[in-house]
N, C-alpha and C positions, 0 to 999 in steps of 0.2 A: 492495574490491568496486567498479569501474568500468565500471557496467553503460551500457548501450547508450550508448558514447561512440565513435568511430570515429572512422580517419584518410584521408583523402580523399588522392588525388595532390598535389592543389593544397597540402597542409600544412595547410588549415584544416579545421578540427576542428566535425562536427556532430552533431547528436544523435537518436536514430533511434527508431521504434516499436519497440516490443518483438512477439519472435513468439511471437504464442500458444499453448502447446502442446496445444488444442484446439479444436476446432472451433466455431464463432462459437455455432449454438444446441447446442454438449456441453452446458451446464451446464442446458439445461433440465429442471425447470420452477424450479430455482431460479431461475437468472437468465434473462431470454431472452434469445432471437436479435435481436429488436429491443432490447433493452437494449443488448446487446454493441454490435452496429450501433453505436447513436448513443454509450454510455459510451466503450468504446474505439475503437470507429472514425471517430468525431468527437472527443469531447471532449477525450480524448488526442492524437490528430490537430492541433487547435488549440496545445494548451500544446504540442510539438514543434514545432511551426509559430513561435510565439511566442518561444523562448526561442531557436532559430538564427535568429531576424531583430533580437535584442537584444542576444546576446551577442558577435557582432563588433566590433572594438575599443574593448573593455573591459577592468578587469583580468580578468574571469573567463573570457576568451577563451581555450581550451584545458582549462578546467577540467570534473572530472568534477561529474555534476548533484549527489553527496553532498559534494563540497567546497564547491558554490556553496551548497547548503542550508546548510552548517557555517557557511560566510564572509558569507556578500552578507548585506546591509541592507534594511530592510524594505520593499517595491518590487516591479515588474514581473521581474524578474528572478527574486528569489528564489520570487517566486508560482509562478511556468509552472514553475522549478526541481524545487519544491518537489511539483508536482504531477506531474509526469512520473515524479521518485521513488515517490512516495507510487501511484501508478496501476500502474507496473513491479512493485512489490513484489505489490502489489493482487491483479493478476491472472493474476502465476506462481505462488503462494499457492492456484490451484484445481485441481480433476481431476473429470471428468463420475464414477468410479469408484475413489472411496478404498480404499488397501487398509486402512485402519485407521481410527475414528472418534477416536484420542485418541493423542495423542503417547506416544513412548515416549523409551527411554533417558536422556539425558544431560539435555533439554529436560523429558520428564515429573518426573521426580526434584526438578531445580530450580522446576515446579509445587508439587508437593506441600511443598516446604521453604517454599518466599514465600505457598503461598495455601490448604494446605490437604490441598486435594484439588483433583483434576479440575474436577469439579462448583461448590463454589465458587469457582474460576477463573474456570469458564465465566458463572455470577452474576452476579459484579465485572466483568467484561467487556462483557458484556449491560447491565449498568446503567449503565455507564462511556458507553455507546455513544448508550441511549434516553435520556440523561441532557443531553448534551451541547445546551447551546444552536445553533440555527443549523446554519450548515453546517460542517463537517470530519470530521476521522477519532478514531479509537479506536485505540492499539499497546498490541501487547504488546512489551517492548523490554527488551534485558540489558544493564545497566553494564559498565565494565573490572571490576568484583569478582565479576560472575558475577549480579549479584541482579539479578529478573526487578521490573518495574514498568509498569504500566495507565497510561498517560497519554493525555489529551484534549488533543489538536490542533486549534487555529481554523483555517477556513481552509486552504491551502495548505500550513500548516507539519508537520513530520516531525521524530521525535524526534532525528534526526542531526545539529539543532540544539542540543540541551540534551544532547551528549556523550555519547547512549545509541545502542543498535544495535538497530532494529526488528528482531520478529521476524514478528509479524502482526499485518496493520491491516484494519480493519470502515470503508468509505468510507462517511459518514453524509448525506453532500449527498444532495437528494433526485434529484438526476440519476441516483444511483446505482438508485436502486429505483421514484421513480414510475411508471414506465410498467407496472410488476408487482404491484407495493401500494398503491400512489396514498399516501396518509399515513400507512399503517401501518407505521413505521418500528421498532416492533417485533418485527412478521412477518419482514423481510426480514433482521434480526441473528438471529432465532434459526434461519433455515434455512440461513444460510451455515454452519452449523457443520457439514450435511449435505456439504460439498463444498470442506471443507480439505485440499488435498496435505499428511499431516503431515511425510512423509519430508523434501520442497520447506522445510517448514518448523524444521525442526531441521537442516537443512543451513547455515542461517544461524547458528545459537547461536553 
């Protein structure tokens, strides 16, 4: 999975926005049009910006953003890396009109064997999320064995560091939601669940 890496004429290798597959205020009133604005149209804007004016003659020069998350050392690099990942996954993970509120198939199943049920999935997640000191994210993420695992990410980082495969991540900086909740960082995890692409997301398992 070598997402928005491209090859330019020149042979050097840079890394690009991702396109939204809907329209800046679709997700309203979850998220808004000025949130989208400033989250991804700045603040992704920036770490894109960041990581093609760092990663020129390095070794990770040519590398995809889930290699340099895997590889690089803890630093400016891995940071923008790390966020560019974690932002791509982010925001193709929604849809102004889900057709379904809960996963199915292969992805629900493996739910209900690691958590339960649905519902306490959804729990664990939610806690996992209001829980988390500071700023970073919340995945949900599968091992090479198949088994499904909730980890808190500081920061920048993504679990494609610690050998797992995000499936969906809850971004818990407050960049993510102030301008919509101001501090209530438990309003804005429990209305994302209203506007998860599950299909976008079981296409990753």
């Amino acid at each position: 999975m070598n997402i928005i890496l491209t090859t330019l004429i020149s042979l050097v290798m840079t890394y690009e926005m991702p396109k939204l597959p809907y329209a800046n205020n679709g997700l309203e009133p979850v998220i808004s049009q000025a949130t989208i604005d400033y989250h991804y149209g700045k603040h992704l804007q920036t770490y894109v910006n960041n990581l093609n004016a760092l990663v020129p003659g390095t070794e990770f020069e040519g590398k995809s953003v889930e290699e340099i998350v895997a590889t690089a050392p803890d630093g400016g690099i891995f940071n923008n890396a790390g966020q560019i990942l974690n932002h791509t996954l982010y925001f193709l993970q929604f849809t102004p009109q889900p057709n379904k509120h809960e996963p199915s198939g292969k992805l629900a199943e493996a739910i209900k064997r690691d958590f339960g049920s649905f519902d306490n999935f959804k729990k664990e997640m939610n806690n996992a999320s209001t829980t988390l000191f500071g700023s970073g994210w919340t995945w949900l993420s599968v091992d090479k064995d198949g088994k499904l695992h909730i980890t808190k990410e500081a920061n920048g980082s993504n679990p494609w560091r610690h050998g797992l495969k995000p499936l969906l991540g809850f971004d818990v900086w407050e960049h993510a939601y102030y301008l919509d909740y101001q501090n209530r960082r438990a309003d804005h995890v429990n209305k994302l669940w209203e506007i998860i692409d599950w299909d976008a997301v079981e296409k990753r398992m």
